[in-house]
C-alpha positions in Angstrom: 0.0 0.0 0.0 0.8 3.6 -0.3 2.7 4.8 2.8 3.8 7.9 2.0 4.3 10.7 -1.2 6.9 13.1 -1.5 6.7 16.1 -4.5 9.6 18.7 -4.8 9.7 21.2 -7.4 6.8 19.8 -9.4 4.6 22.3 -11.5 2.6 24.4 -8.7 4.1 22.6 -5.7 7.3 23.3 -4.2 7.5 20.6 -1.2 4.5 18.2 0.1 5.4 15.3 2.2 1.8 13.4 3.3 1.6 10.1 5.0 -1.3 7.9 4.4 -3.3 5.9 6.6 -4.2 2.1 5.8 -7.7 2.5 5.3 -9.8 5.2 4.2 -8.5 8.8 3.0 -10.0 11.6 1.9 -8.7 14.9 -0.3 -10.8 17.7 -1.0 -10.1 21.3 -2.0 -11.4 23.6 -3.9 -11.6 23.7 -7.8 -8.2 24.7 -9.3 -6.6 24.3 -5.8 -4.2 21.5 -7.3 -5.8 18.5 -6.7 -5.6 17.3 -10.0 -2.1 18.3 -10.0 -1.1 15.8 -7.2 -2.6 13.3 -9.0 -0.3 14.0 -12.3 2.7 13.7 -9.5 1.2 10.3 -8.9 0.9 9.3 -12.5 4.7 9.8 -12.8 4.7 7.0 -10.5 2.8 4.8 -12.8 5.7 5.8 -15.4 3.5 8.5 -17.2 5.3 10.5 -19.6 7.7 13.5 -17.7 8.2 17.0 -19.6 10.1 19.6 -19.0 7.1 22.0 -18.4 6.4 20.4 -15.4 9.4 21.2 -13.5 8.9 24.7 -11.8 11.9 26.0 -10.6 14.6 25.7 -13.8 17.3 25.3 -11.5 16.4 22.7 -9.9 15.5 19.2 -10.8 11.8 17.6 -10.4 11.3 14.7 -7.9 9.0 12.2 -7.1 9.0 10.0 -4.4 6.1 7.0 -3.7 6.4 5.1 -0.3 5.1 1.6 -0.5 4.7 -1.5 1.5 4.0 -5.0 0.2 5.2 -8.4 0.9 2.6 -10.4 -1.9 4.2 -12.9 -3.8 3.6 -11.5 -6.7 5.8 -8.3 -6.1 8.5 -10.9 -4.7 8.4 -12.2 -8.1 8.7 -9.4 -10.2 11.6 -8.2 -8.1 13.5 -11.5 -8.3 12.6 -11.4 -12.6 13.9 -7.9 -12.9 16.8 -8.7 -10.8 16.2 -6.1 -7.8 17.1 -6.8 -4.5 13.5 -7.4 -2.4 12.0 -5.3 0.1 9.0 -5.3 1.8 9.4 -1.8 1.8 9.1 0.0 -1.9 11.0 3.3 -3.1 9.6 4.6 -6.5 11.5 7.4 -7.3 10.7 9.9 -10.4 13.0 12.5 -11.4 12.9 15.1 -13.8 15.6 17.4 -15.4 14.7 21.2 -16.3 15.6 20.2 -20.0 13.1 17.4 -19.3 15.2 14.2 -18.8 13.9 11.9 -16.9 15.4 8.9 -14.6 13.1 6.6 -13.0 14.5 4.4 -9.7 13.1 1.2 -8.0 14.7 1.7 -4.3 17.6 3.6 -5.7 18.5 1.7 -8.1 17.6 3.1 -12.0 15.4 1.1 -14.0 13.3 1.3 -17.1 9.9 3.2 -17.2 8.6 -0.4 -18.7 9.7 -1.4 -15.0 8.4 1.2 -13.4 4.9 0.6 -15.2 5.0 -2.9 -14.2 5.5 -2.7 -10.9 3.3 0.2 -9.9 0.4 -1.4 -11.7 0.8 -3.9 -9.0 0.9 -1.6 -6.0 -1.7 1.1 -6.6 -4.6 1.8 -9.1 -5.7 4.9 -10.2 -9.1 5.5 -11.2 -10.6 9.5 -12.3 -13.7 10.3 -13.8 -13.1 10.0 -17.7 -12.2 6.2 -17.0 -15.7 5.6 -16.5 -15.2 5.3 -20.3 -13.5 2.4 -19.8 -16.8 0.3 -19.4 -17.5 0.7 -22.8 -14.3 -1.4 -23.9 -14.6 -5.1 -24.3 -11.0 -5.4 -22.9 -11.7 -3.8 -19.6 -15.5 -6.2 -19.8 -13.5 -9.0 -20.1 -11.1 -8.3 -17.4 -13.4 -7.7 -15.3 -15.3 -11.6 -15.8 -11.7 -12.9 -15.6 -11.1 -11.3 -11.7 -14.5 -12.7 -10.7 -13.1 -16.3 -12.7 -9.8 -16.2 -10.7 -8.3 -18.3 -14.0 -5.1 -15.4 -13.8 -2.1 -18.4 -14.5 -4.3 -19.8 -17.4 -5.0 -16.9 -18.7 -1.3 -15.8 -18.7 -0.2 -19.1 -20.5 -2.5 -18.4 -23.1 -1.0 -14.7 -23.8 2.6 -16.2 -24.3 1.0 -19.1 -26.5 -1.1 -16.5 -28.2 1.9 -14.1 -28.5 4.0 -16.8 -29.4 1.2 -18.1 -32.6 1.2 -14.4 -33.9 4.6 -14.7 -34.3 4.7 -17.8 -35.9 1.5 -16.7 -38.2 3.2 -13.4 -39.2 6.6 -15.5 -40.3 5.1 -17.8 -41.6 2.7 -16.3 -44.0 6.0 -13.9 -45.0 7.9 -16.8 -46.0 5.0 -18.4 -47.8 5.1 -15.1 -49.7 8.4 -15.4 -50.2 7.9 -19.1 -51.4 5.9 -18.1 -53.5 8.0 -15.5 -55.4 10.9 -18.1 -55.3 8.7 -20.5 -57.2 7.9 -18.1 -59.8 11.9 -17.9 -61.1 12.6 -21.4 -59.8 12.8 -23.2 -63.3 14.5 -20.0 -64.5 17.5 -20.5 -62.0 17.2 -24.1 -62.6 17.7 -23.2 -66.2 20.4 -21.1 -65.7 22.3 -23.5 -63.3 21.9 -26.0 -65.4 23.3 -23.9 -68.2 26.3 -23.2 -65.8 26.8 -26.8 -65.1 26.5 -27.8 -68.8 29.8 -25.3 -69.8 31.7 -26.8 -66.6 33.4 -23.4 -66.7 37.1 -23.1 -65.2 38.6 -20.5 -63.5 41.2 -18.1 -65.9 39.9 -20.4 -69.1 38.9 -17.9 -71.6 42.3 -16.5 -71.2 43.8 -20.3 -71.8 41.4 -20.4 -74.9 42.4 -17.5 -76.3 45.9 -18.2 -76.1 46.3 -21.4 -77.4 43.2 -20.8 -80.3 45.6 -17.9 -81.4 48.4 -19.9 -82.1 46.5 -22.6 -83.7 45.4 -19.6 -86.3 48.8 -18.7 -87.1 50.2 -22.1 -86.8 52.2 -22.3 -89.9 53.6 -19.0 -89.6 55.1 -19.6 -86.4 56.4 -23.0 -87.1 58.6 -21.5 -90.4 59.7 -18.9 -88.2 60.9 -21.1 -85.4 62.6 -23.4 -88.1 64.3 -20.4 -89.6 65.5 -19.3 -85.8 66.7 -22.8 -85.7 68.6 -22.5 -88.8 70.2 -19.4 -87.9 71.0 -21.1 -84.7 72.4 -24.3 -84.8 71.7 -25.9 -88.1 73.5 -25.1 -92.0 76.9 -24.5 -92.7 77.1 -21.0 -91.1 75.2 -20.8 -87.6 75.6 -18.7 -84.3 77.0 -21.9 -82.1 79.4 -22.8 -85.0 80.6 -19.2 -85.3 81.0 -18.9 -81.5 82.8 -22.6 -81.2 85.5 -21.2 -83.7 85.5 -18.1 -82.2 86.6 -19.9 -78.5 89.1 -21.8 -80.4 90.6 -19.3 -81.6 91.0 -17.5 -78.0 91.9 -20.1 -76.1 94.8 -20.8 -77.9 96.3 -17.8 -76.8 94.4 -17.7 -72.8 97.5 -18.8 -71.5 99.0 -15.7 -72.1 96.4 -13.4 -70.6 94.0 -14.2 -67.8 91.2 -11.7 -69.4 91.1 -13.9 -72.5 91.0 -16.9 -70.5 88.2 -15.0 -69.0 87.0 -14.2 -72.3 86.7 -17.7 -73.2 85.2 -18.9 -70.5 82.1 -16.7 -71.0 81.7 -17.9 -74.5 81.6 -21.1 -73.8 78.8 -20.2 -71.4 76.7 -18.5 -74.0 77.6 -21.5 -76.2 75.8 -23.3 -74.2 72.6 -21.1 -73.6 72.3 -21.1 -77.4 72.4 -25.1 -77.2 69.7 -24.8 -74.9 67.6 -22.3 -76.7 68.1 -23.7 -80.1 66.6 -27.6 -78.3 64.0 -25.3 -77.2 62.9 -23.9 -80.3 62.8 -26.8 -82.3 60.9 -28.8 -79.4 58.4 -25.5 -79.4 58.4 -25.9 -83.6 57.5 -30.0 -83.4 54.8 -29.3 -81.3 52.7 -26.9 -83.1 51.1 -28.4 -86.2 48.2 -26.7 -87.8 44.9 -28.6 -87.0 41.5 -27.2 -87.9 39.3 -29.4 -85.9 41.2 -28.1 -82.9 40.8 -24.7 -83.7 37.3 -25.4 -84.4 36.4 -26.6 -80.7 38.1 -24.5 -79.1 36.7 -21.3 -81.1 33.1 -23.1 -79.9 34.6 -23.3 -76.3 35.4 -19.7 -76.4 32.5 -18.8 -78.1 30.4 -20.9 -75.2 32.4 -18.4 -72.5 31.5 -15.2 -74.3 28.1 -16.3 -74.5 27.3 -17.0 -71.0 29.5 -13.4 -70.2 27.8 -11.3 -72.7 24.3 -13.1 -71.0 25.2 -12.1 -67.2 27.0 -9.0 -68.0 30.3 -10.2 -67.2 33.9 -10.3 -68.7 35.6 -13.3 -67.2 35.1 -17.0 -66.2 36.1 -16.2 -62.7 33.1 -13.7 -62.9 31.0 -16.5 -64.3 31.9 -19.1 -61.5 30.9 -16.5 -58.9 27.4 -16.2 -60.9 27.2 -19.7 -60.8 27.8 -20.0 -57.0 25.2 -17.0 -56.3 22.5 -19.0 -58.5 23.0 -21.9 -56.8 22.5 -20.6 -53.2 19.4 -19.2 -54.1 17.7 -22.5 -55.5 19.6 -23.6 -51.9 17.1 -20.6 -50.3 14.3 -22.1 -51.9 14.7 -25.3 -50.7 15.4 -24.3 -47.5 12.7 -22.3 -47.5 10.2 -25.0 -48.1 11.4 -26.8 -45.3 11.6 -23.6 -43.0 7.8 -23.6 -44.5 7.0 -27.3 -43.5 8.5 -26.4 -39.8 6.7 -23.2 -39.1 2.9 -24.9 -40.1 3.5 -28.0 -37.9 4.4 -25.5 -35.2 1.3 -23.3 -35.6 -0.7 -26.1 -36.0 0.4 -27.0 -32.3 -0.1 -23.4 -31.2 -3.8 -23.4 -32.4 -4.3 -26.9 -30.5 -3.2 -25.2 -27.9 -5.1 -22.5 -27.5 -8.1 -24.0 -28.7 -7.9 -25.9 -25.7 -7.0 -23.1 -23.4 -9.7 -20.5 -24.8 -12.2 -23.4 -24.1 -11.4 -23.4 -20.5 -11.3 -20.0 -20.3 -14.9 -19.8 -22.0 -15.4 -22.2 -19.6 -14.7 -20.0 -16.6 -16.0 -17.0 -17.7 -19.7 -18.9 -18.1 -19.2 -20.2 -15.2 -19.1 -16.7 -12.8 -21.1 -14.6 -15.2 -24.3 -15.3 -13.0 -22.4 -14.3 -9.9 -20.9 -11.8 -11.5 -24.3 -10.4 -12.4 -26.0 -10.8 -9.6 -23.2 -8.9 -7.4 -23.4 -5.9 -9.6 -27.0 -5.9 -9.4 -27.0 -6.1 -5.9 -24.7 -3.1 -5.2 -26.3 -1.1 -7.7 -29.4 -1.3 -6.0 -27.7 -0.6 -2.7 -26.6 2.8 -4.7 -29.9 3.6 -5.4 -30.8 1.9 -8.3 -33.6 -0.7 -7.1 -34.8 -1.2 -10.7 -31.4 -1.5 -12.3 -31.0 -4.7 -14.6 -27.3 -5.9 -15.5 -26.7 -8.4 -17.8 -23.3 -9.7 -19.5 -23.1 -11.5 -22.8 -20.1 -13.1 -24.0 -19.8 -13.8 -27.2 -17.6 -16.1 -29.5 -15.1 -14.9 -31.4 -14.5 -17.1 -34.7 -10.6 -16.4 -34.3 -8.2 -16.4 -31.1 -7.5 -13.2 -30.0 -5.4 -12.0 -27.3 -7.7 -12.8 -24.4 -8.9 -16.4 -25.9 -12.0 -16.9 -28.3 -14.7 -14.4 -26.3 -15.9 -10.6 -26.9 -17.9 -9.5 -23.7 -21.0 -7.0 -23.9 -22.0 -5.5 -21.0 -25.8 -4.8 -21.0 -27.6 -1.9 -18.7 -30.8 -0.6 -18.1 -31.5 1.8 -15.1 -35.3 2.3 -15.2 -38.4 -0.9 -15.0 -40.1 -1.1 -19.0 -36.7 -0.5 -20.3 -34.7 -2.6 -22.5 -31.1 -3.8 -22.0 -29.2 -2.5 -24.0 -25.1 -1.5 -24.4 -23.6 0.1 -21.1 -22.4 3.4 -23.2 -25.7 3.5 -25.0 -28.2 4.2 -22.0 -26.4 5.1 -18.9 -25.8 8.3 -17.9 -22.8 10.0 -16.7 -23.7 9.4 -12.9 -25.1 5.7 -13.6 -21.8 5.3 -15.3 -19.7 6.7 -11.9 -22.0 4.3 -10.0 -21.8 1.3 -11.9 -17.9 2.4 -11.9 -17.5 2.0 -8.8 -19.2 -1.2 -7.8 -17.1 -3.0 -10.3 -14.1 -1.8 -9.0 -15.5 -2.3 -5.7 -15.5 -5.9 -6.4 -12.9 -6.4 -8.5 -10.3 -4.6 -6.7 -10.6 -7.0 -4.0 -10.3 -9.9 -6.1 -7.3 -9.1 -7.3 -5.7 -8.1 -4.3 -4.8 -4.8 -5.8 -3.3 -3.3 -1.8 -4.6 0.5 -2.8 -7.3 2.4 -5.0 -7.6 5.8 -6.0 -10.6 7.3 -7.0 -10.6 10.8 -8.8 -14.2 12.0 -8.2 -15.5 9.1 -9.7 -19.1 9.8 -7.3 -19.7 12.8 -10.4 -23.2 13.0 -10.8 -23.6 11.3 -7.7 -26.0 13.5 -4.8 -28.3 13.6 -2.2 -29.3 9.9 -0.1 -27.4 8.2 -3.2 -23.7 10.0 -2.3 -24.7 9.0 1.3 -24.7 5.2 0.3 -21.8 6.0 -2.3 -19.8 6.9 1.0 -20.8 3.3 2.8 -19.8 1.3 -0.2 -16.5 3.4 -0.3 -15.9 2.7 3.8 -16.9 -1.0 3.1 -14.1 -1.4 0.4 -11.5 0.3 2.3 -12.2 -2.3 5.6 -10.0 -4.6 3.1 -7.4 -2.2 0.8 -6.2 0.9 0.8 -8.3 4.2 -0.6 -7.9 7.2 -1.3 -11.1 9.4 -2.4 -10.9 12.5 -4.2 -14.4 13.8 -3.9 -16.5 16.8 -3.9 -19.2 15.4 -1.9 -19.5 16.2 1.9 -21.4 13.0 2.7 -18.6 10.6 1.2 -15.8 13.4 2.6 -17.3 13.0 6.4 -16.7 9.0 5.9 -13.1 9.3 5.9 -10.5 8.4 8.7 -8.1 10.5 7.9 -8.7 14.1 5.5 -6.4 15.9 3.7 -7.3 19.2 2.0 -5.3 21.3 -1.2 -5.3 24.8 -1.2 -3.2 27.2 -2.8 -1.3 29.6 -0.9 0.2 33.5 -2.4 4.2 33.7 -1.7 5.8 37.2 -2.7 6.3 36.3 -6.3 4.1 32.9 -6.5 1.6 30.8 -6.1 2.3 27.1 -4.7 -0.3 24.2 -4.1 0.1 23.0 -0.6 -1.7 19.5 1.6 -2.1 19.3 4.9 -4.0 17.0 7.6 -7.2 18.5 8.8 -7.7 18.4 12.6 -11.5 17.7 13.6 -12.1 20.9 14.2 -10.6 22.0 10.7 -12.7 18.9 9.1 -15.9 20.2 10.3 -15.4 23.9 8.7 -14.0 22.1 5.1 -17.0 19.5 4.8 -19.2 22.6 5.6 -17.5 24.4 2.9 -18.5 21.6 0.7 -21.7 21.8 1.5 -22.5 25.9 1.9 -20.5 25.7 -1.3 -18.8 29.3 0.1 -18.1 30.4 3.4 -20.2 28.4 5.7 -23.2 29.2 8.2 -24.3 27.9 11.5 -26.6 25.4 9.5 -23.9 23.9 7.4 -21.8 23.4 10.5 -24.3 22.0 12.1 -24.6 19.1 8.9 -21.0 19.1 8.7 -20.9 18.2 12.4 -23.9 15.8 12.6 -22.1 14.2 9.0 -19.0 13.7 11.1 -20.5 12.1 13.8 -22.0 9.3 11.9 
């Protein structure tokens, strides 16, 4: 529950420190005193959007502070699942820059505003006036036939399975588009791989091709030039090894008489050698090539094969072509692999809608099951409101698909007066029906879900006379078990309290600041007669304020 709530430096209020009691409290003030303005500090608690505008003083940051106690097992476990150390006693710290920055801590240490939400929906509940509209959503309907079913762990399994099946559903019907794509230019690529396959291309070949296809085409040429370099080197009666063999001769007769000739000599017989070898050379190179036109032939198609293929993928090379190849073939892999992915995906949702066929069946179950109860309690309080003749009726309807609560939509159906249809909650009730009918729902529900504290923003609007009176019972009765706090402009429901706190707004030199405070008896008796003078109060609206307190 809500011990304690500490502002600083937020929009009208500099400082306010109140402590709560455990049962019943009451705020009042007059309108525009800043009520609604502690309530916005009290959002930021719920992890409400901060902005900058809010913080008053610019040199100074915002802060919020929420007191809270709890030991329920369900704050133990979101504690030990967000990895906080536990504490019966709660911190939830807001804090907000004057450029608007805001940091958000869980007993000092920071955490996410998705944390904060999470854990302050457990502790407290905030209901005001325009969240009567609530009653007209089916979501909030069916929540509220799920508190009186008590089915929260099934229902919870069936979120993650149905989270879990939307998932699944949204890949899977992207891949079966993208199946279906693949299948259009499947035989295409299987074409074109086959294509590849068929020209069992080599890395570097055209450039072999070309090569050896160009000396085929000038293969007699270069065979009567290599036998004239033959000539010239080693063969008729005047060649280059026969000049230089005489030309050694010749020197080494005389090398014993000069080292540089024997120096001479030696070199020559060096390139004597080299011109063996390149001669043996040549005239190995010259028996080789012979002119042969069937040769030529293939390998002018082989080359002509390559081109193709490059000219056809907008390429140059065989390399280039090989990398084609390799791309082509992965994506016929894709495909494949997508078919299975495909095969995987529907046996899995096929599971998930098992799954939660089964599960939305008992929750259908459950639902039917308390709706009469459910009915019946509503009934009841509303005719303790002063509604004797009011008629509540709730009819669940199936749902042909699974939706995120299971396979049900939930109407809620009113009628306030005898002779009168029922018909849809937002169609026929008005606007202080709708705060009473509010009310007893959360009334019930709130217990049921061992929410530890309620706030209610003026939700008795429209609300007066004997009916406010048994507003203010209903209101005690529901804080004998939880925590609330009632904003109210009613002095019947504002006598009620057992402990009253009242907003005013006090003139500094230069500014006006919202302020709380803890109203003695004495200072209770003079507010509720305010409230009910609706001014400055006279003896007679003492006199109800006091007889109101004494009740």
């Amino acid at each position: 529950m809500l011990r304690a709530l500490h502002i600083r430096n937020y929009a009208l209020i500099d400082t306010i420190d109140v402590a709560f009691p455990d049962n019943l409290a009451i705020i009042t003030g007059e309108t525009g005193a800043g009520k609604s303005i502690l309530l916005g500090a009290l959002f930021l608690l719920l992890g409400q959007r901060a902005e900058a505008e809010l913080v008053n003083d610019k040199t100074k940051k915002c802060i919020v502070e929420g007191e809270f106690n709890s030991k329920h097992a369900e704050i133990k476990n979101f504690f030990t699942q967000n990895d906080l150390d536990y504490s019966a006693d709660i911190l939830i710290r807001r804090e907000i820059s004057p450029e608007g920055k805001s940091r958000a801590f869980i007993n000092d240490t920071p955490v996410t505003l998705t944390q904060i939400k999470a854990l302050a929906s457990k502790l407290i509940d905030i209901h005001s006036q325009h969240e009567n509209l609530l009653l007209n959503e089916s979501g909030f309907q069916l929540s509220v036939v799920d508190a009186y079913a008590a089915h929260n762990t099934l229902l919870e399994d069936y979120k993650k399975q149905f989270l879990r099946y939307k998932s699944v559903a949204k890949e899977l019907e992207f891949l079966i588009l993208r199946e279906t794509e693949a299948q259009k230019e499947k035989d295409y690529l299987e074409f074109q791989v086959n294509e590849m396959a068929e020209a069992k291309l080599e890395a570097g070949e055209e450039k072999r091709v070309e090569d050896e296809l160009e000396m085929l085409t000038h293969a007699d040429q270069i065979k009567a030039l290599l036998l004239a370099s033959s000539n010239i080197l080693n063969a008729g009666d005047t060649n280059l090894v026969a000049s230089l063999i005489e030309v050694k001769n010749k020197l080494g007769s005389v090398a014993n008489y000069n080292t540089s000739i024997a120096e001479l000599v030696t070199r020559i017989n060096s390139v004597i050698v080299e011109l063996k070898d390149i001669s043996a050379e040549v005239d190995g190179i010259e028996e080789k090539i012979n002119h042969d036109p069937k040769k030529a032939a293939t390998l002018s198609e082989r080359l002509d094969v390559i081109l193709r293929l490059a000219q056809k993928h907008r390429v140059n090379t065989s390399d280039e072509l090989l990398k084609i190849e390799e791309g082509l073939v992965g994506r016929l892999q894709n495909i494949s692999t997508l078919e299975t992915q495909i095969v995987h995906l529907q046996k899995e949702k096929d599971a998930l809608e098992d799954a939660l066929r089964k599960m939305s069946a008992r929750i259908s179950a459950g639902r039917t099951k308390v709706i009469p109860k459910l009915e019946n309690d509503i009934q009841k309080n509303l005719s303790a409101l002063g509604m004797p003749n009011a008629r509540f009726k709730i009819e669940l309807l199936p749902l042909e698909t699974f939706a995120a609560l299971g396979t049900d939509d939930v109407q809620f159906m009113f009628s306030a007066n005898k002779g009168k249809d029922l018909r849809e909650v937002e169609k026929v009730a008005s606007g202080g029906e709708l705060s009473r009918l509010m009310l007893v729902i959360k009334a019930l529900v709130a217990k049921l879900t061992d929410m530890p504290t309620i706030i209610f923003d003026e939700i008795d609007t429209g609300v007066s006379g004997a009916v406010a009176g048994q507003v203010a019972e209903l209101v005690l009765k529901i804080s004998s078990s939880l925590q609330v706090v009632m904003i109210t402009h009613l002095p019947q429901i504002a006598s009620r309290g057992n402990t009253h706190f009242m907003v005013y707004k006090e003139d500094q030199k230069n500014k006006t600041v919202t302020r709380i405070k803890q109203l003695s008896p004495e200072d209770r008796v003079e507010e509720i007669a305010r409230m009910i003078s609706m001014g400055k109060p006279g003896s007679s609206a003492i006199k109800t304020a006091t007889e109101l307190l004494q009740k």
